[in-house]
N, C-alpha and C positions, 0 to 999 in steps of 0.2 A: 504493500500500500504506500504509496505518495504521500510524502509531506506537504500537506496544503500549504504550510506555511511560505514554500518557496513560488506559489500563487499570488499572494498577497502586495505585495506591487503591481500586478501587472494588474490585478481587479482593480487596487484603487485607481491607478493611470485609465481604468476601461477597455481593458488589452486582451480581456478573456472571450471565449465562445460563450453561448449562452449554455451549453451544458458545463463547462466548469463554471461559471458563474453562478448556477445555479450550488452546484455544487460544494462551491465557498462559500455561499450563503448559507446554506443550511447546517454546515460546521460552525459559521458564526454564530446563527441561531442557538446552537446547543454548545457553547463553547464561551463562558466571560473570560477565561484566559486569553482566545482567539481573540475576540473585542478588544479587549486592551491593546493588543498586539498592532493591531490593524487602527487604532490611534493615535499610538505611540509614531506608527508609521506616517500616517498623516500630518499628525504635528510636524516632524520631521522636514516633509516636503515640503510644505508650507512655511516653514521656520529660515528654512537656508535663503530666500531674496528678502529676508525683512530688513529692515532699517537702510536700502541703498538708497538711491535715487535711481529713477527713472526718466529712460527718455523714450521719447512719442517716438513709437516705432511706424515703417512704413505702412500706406493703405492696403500694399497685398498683403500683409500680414493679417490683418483684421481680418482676411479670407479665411486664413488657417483655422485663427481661434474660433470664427463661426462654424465652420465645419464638424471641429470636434465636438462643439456644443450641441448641436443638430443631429450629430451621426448616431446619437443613441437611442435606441427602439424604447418607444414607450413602454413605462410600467414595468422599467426595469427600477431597484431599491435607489432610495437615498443614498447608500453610500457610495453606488457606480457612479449615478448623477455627480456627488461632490468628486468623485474621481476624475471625471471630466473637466468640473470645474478646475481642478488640479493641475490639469494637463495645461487646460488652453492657461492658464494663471503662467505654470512656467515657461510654455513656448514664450510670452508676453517677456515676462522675465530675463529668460536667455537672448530675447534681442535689447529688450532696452538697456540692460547693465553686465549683460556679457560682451555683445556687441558680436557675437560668431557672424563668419561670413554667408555662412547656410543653415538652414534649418536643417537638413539633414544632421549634421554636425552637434547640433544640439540634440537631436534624438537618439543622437549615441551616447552623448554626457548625460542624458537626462536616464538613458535605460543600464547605464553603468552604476550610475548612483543610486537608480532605484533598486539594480542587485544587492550591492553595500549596505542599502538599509534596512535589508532584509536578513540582513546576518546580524548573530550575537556578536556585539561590539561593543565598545567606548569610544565614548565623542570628547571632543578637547577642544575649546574654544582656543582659538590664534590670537594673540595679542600683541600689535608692536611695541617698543617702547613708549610710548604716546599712552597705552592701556585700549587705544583703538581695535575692536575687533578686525580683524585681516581674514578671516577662515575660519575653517574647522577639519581637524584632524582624526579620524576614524582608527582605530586599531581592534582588529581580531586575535582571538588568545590563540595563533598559529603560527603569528608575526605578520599576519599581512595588515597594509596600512595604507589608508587613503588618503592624499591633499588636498582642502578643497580650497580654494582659493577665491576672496571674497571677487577681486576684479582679475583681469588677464595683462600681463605686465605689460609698462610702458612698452611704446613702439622704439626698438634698437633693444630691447633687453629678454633674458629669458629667467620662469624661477629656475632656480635649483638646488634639487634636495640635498641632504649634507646627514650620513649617520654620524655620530661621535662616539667615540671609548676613550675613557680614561683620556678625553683631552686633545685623542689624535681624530682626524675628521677627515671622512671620505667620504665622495661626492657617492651619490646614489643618481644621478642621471640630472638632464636637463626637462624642460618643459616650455611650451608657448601656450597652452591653453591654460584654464581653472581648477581641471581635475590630475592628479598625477597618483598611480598605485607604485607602491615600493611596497619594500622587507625591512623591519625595526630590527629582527633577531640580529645577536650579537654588540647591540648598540645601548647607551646608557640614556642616549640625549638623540632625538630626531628635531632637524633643523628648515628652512628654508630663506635662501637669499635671492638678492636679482644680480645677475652678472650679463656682460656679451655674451651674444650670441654664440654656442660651442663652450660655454661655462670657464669655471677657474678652476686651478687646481688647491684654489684655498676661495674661501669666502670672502668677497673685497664689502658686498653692502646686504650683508644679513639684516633679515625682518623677525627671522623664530628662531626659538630655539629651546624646546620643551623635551622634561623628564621624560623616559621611559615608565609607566608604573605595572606595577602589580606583571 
């Protein structure tokens, strides 16, 4: 038997058949563990664009977000419906304060992330020295780990990750978008900086640089 749980994104984004959907429902139905679950996940997607700014995205986009709002058959639950509203919320999202060149592009960051927060994890708010939120950093008890990055770095610059031990620091890769997955194992401290393009071989203008826990 299938773990519904690895469902539960794609219903709330409205990505299911109408036989699995049915079929998450009625686990929801007999299940307040599941309900929490599938809140907790909601809160989640909806938590990651709060507090930016936005900007008036273009009029074909207004096509998109009507689409998804439209595409759903009636009398299907409340919570596919807020699902939707979810979806078209962050395509909106990923143009005005991501800024990606495609929307395709965005429904790969958006169904990468909604894997991510479908897993048992811990979240880590980013903070620069400033105390300004920057992100949020995801880790799984396997060592895997997610970047999320509040905006996509300046134009001439890339992030990039940085493990630490004991003080010595090696790069774990570079990045131009919002999202980047790496591996914590081994490291005491997981970092991120902006450097040129093809990164440094030390960190020149670090943003993070957070404990490893638990």
């Amino acid at each position: 038997m299938r773990d519904l749980r690895e469902l539960l994104p794609d219903y709330l984004l409205g990505q299911l058949s109408l036989a699995e959907t049915r079929e998450v429902e009625a686990w929801l139905e007999a299940s307040p563990q599941a309900r929490a679950e599938l809140e907790s996940l909601e809160s989640a997607l909806f938590a990651l664009p709060q507090g930016l700014v936005p900007v008036n995205p273009p009029p074909h986009l207004w096509g998109e977000v009507t689409k998804r709002l439209h595409s759903k058959p009636l009398g299907r639950s409340r919570s596919l419906w807020v699902g939707g509203i979810a979806a078209a919320f962050l395509v909106l999202a990923g143009w005005g304060i991501f800024s990606f060149a495609s929307y395709r592009a965005l429904q790969a960051e958006q169904a990468q992330l909604a894997h991510w927060l479908a897993l048992p994890a811990q979240w880590h708010l980013l903070k620069n020295a400033e105390g300004e939120g920057i992100g949020s950093m995801i880790w799984t008890k396997d060592g895997g780990c997610l970047i999320v990055m509040r905006d996509p770095p300046p134009a001439g610059k890339v992030y990039q990750a940085w493990g630490s031990e004991k003080g010595r620091k090696v790069s774990l890769g570079t990045f131009r978008g919002r999202i980047y997955e790496t591996n914590f194992l081994g490291f005491d401290r997981i970092g991120v900086s902006l450097e040129p393009p093809g990164g440094n071989l030390q960190p020149t203008e670090p943003l993070i640089s957070i404990p490893i826990q638990g």
